[in-house]
C-alpha positions in Angstrom: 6.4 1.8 -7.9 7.0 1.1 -11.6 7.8 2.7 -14.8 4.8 1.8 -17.6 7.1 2.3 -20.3 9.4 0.0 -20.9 12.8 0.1 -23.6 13.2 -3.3 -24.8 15.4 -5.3 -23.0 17.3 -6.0 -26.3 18.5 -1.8 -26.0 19.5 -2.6 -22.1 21.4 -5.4 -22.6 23.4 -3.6 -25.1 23.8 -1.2 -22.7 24.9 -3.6 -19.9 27.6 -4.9 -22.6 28.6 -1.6 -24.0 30.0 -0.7 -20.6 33.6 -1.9 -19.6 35.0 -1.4 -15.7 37.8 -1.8 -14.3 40.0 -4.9 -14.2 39.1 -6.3 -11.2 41.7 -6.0 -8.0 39.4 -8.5 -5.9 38.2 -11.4 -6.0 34.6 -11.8 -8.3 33.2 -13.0 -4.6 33.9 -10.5 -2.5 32.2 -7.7 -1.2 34.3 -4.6 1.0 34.1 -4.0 4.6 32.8 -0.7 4.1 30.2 -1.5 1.7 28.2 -2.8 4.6 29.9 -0.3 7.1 28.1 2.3 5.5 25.2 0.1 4.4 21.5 2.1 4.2 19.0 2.1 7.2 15.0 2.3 6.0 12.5 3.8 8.1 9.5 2.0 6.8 5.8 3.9 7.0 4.4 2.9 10.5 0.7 3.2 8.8 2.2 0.4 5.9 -0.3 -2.2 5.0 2.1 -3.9 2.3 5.4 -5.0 3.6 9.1 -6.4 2.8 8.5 -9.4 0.9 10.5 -12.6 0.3 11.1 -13.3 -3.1 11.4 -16.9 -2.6 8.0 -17.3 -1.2 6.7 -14.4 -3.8 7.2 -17.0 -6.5 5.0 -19.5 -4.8 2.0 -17.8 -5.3 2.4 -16.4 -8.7 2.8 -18.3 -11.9 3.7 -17.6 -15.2 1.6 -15.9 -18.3 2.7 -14.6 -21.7 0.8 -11.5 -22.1 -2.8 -12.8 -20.8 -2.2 -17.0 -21.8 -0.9 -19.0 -18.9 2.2 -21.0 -19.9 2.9 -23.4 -16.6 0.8 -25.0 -14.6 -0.6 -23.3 -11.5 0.4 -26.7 -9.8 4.3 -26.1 -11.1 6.0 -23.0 -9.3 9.1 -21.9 -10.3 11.9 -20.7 -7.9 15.4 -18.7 -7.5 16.8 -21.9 -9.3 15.0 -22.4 -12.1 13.2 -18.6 -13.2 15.2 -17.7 -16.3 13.6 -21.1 -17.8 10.9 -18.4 -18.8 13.6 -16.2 -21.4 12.8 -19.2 -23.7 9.0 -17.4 -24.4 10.2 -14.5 -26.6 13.2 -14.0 -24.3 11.0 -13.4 -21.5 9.9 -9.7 -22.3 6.3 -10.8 -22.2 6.2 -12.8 -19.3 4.4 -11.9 -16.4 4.5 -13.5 -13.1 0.8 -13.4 -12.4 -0.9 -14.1 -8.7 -2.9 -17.2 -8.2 -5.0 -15.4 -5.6 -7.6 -12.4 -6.3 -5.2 -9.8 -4.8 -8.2 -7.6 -4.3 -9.0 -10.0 -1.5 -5.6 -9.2 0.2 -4.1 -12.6 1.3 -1.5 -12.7 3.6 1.7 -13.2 1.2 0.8 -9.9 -0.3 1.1 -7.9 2.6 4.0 -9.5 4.5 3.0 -8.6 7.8 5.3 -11.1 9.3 8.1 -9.3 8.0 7.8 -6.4 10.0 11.6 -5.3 11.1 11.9 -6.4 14.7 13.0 -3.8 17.2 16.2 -3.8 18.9 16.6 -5.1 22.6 18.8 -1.4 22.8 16.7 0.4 20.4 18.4 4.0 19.8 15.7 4.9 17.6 12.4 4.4 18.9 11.2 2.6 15.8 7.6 2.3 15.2 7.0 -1.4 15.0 2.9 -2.1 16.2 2.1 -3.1 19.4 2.4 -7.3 19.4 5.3 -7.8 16.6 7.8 -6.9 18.3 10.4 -9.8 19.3 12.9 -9.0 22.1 14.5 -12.7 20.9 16.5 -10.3 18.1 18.2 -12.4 15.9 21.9 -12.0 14.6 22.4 -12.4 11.3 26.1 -13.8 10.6 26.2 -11.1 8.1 27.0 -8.7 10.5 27.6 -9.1 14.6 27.0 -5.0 15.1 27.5 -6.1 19.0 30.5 -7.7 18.9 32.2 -5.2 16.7 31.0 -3.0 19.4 28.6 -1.1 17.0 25.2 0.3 18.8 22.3 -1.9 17.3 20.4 1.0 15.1 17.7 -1.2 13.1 15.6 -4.1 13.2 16.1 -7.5 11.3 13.4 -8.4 8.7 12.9 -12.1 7.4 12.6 -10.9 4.0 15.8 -10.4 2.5 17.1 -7.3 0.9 18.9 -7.7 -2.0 23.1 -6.4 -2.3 24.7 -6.0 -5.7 28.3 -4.5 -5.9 29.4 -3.3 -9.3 33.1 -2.1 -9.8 34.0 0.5 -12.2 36.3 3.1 -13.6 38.3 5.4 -11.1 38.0 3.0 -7.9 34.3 3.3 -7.6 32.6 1.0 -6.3 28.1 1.5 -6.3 26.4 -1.1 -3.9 22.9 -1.3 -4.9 20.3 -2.2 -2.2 17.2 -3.7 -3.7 13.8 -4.0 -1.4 11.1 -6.5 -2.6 7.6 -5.6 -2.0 4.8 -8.3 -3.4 2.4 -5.2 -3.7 2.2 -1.9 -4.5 -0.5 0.2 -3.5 -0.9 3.5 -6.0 -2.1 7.1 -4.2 -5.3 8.5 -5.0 -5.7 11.6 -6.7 -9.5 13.1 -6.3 -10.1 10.0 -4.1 -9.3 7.9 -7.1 -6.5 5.6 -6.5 -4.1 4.9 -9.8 -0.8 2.9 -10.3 -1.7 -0.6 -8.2 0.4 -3.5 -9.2 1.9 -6.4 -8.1 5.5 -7.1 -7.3 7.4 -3.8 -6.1 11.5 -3.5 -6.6 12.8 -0.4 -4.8 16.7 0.6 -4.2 19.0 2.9 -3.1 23.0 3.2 -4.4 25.5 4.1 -1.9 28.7 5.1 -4.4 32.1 4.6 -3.1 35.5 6.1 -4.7 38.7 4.2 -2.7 36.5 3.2 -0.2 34.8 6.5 0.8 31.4 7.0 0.3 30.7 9.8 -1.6 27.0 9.6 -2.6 23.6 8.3 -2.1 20.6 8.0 -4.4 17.4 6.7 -3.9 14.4 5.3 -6.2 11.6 7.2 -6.5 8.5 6.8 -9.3 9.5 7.6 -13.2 12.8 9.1 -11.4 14.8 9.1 -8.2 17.0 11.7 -6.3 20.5 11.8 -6.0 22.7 13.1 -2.8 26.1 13.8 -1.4 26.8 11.4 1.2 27.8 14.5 3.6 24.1 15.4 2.8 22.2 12.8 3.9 20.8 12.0 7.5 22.7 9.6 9.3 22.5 7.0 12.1 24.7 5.9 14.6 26.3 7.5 17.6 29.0 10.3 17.4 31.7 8.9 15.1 30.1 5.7 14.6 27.1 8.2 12.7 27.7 7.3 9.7 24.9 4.6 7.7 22.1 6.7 6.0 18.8 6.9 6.2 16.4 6.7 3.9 12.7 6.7 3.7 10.1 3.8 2.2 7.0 5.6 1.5 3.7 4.2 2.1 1.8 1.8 -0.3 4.1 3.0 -2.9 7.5 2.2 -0.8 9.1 5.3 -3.7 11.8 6.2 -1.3 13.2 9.2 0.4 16.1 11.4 2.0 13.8 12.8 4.5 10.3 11.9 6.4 7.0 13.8 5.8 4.8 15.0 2.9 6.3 14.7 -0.4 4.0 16.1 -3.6 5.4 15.1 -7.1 4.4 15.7 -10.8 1.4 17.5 -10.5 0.6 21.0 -8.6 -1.1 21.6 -5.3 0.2 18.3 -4.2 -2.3 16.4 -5.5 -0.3 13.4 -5.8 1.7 13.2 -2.7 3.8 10.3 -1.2 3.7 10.3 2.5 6.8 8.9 4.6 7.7 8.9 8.4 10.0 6.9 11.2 8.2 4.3 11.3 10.1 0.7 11.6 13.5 1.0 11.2 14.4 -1.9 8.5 18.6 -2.6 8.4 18.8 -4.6 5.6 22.6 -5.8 6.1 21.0 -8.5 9.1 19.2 -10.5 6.5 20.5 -10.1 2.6 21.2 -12.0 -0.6 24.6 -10.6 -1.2 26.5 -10.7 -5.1 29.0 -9.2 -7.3 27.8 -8.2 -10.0 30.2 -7.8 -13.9 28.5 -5.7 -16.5 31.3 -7.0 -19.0 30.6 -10.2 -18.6 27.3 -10.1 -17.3 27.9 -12.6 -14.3 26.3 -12.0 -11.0 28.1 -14.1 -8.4 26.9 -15.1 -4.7 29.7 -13.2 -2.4 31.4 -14.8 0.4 28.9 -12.7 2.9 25.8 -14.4 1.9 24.9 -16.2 4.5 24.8 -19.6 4.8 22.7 -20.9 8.0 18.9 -20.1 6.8 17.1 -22.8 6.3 17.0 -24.9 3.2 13.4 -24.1 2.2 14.5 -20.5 2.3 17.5 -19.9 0.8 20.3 -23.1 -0.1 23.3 -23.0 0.6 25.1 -21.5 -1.9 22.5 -18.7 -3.0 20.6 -18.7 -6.7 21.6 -16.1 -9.2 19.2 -17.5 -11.9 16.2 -15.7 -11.1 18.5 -12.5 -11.5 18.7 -13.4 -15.0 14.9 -13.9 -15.4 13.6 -11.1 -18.5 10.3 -11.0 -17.6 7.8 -8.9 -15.0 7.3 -9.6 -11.4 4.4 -9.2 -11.2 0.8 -9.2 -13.4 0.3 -7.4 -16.8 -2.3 -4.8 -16.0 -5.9 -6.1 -16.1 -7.8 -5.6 -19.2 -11.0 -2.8 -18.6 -13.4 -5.9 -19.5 -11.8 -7.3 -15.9 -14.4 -5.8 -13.0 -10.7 -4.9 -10.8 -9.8 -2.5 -13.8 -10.9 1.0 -14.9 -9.2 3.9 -16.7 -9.4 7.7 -16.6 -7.7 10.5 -18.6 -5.0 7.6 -19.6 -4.1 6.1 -16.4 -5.1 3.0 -14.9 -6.2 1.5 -12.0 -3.6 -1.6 -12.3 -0.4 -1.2 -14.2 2.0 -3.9 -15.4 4.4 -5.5 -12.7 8.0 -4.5 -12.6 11.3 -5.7 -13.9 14.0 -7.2 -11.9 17.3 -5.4 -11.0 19.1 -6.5 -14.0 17.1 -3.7 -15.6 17.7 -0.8 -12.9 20.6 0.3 -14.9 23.4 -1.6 -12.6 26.1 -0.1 -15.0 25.7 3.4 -14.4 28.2 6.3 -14.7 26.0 9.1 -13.5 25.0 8.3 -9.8 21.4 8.7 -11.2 19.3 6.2 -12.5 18.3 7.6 -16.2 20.1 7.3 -19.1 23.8 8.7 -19.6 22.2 11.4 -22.1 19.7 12.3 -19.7 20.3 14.8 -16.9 21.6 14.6 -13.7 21.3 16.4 -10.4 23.2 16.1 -7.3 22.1 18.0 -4.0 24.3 18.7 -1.4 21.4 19.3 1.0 18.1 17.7 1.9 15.1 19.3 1.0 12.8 21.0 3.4 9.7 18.8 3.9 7.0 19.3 1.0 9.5 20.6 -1.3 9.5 19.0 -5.4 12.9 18.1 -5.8 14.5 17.7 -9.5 12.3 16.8 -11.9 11.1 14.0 -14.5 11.7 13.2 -18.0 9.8 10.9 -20.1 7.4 9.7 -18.0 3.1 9.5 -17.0 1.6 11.2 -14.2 0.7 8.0 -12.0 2.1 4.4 -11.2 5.9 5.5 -12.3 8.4 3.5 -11.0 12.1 3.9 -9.6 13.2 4.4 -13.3 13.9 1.4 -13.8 14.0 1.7 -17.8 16.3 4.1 -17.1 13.8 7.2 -17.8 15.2 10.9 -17.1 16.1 12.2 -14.1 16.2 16.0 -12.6 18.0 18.8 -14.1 21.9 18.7 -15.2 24.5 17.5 -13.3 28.1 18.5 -14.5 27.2 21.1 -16.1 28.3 24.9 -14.6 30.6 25.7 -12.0 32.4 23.6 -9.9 30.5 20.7 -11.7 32.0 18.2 -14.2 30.6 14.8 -15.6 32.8 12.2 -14.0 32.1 9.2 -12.4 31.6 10.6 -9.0 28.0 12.3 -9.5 27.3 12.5 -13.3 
């Protein structure tokens, strides 16, 4: 899910440039062993109706308005190559990547069925994936060979591609950011009134390194997000090869998680709930767009693990980085309440405005959390017991939040009392 509230993207970009890491000891295209050694595992809902999506195919069924005027043809799609053509309308802040199709009718590229995580030949998990999509022909991504390293196989491949960016910084940290792509996002229903739908979904979690360790692990959630010691978090594997977290996509809104079950937020009795569960094990490192990224100078580059084999429809060669650098939303503004798919009550709305891309999820971070450095920060050193509120939210509406990805507040303060300090390792 989103955030409604957007800071201009002039104020983020002067973040982004205002922040100044380390000189860099490796090469601009490479990415660590252990970044995908300790890369997350997502248990997808196994009741999910809206899955992974590719953002390659997502922009062929989308096409470009300022505000409510259409600017391209419907005839001339965009792609990876080409999408930060749109920062000449108003340095894309306006534009909106709106769908060609009704998405009330639910056409297939919205849901992404077909990019259901396969299961494992030697599943360890027991995975969820419905009866009839499941493919015993597993392929190997050259990403990762988990069988020839002599790894147990833990998760499933998915053809849509996650999304890596590695940021350096101060102190020998190192945050690899996992982005998920959804093409829809279903809002909950609160009094059987469903709020917060809206197309085009980004989701991530952080895994933060300090020389090479992993140290902690925060995930995306709404207006705000959690944040976690890595010692904390479940993990998967087997004995000392238990090590890759888990995480949680919950469903419709794919907000995501530490731990499955029933999790209420922002208002009481749990009347707004997300709801997660084991479903489909997703392991994004067996199909990923993989970059560095330099908040300096602002230059994402493809790394030398991006793979190279897929075919050229799908991804070329030498992956795209322009669409990174696209300004705009992913998805449609939210419909106007003379539009029959609309309707409002006590301030919220039944479709909200698509999201930003991940150059706008706050890349150059010193707290592990997502919100702003003034804002505080919370990291747990143990998972919550299922139900529980955890942290708390800043700045934000009651329905249709996002992962934060204006950088809104997040949770209660983090360096601050004993045994805590604001460094770069947690806040």
């Amino acid at each position: 899910m989103r955030c409604d509230k957007p800071r201009s993207n002039r104020h983020l970009d002067e973040d982004i440039q205002s922040f100044v890491p380390k000189d860099e000891e490796r090469p601009a295209n490479e990415i660590p062993s252990y970044v995908l050694d300790y890369a997350p595992l997502v248990h997808l809902y196994s009741g999910e109706k809206f899955w992974p999506c590719d953002i390659a195919e997502h922009l062929e069924h989308v096409t470009p308005y300022l505000n409510y005027t259409q600017i391209r043809a419907t005839s001339e799609h965009l792609n990876l190559t080409n999408l930060d053509e749109l920062n000449q309308y108003n340095n894309g802040r306006f534009v909106y990547l709106t769908s060609d199709d009704n998405v009330e009718a639910r056409p297939d590229w919205l849901g992404g069925e077909k990019n259901i995580p396969d299961t494992p030949d030697d599943d360890a998990t027991g995975g969820g994936v419905p009866e009839g999509r499941r493919n015993s022909a597993r392929q190997q991504h050259p990403l990762s060979s988990p069988k020839e390293e002599g790894h147990p196989i833990l998760g499933g491949r998915s053809s849509a591609p996650a999304v890596l960016i590695t940021v350096d910084k101060p102190d020998n940290i190192t945050d690899a950011f996992w982005f998920f792509f959804y093409s829809y996002n279903l809002g909950n229903l609160v009094f059987n009134i469903r709020f917060g739908n809206h197309i085009g979904d980004w989701e991530h979690t952080l895994v933060r390194f300090r020389n090479g360790q992993p140290t902690h692990v925060f995930v995306s959630e709404h207006y705000f997000g959690q944040a976690y010691t890595y010692d904390a978090v479940e993990k998967a594997g087997e004995g000392e090869e238990a090590r890759r977290p888990v995480v949680y996509s919950a469903v419709g809104t794919h907000a995501m998680y530490a731990t499955p079950g029933h999790h209420p937020y922002v208002l009481p009795l749990g009347l707004l709930h997300d709801e997660t569960d084991k479903g489909p094990l997703w392991d994004p490192v067996l199909n990923a767009l993989t970059y560095t990224y330099n908040p300096r100078t602002d230059i994402l580059t493809p790394s030398t693990q991006t793979p190279t084999n897929q075919p050229p429809h799908t991804q070329p060669p030498q992956p795209p980085t322009q669409w990174f650098n696209f300004r705009g939303h992913w998805g449609d503004r939210h419909y106007p309440l003379r539009d029959s798919r609309q309707y409002e009550f006590a301030g919220q709305y039944h479709y909200v405005d698509g999201p930003l891309g991940p150059r706008f999820k706050n890349l150059k971070r010193r707290k592990v959390c997502q919100g702003r450095e003034r804002d505080p920060c919370v990291v747990h050193d143990w998972l919550p017991p299922v139900g529980a509120i955890v942290g708390g939210v800043e700045g934000g509406g009651l329905i249709g939040g996002g992962d934060g990805e204006e950088g809104e507040g997040v949770g209660e303060v983090e360096g601050e009392g004993e045994g805590k300090r604001a460094d770069w390792m947690g806040g």
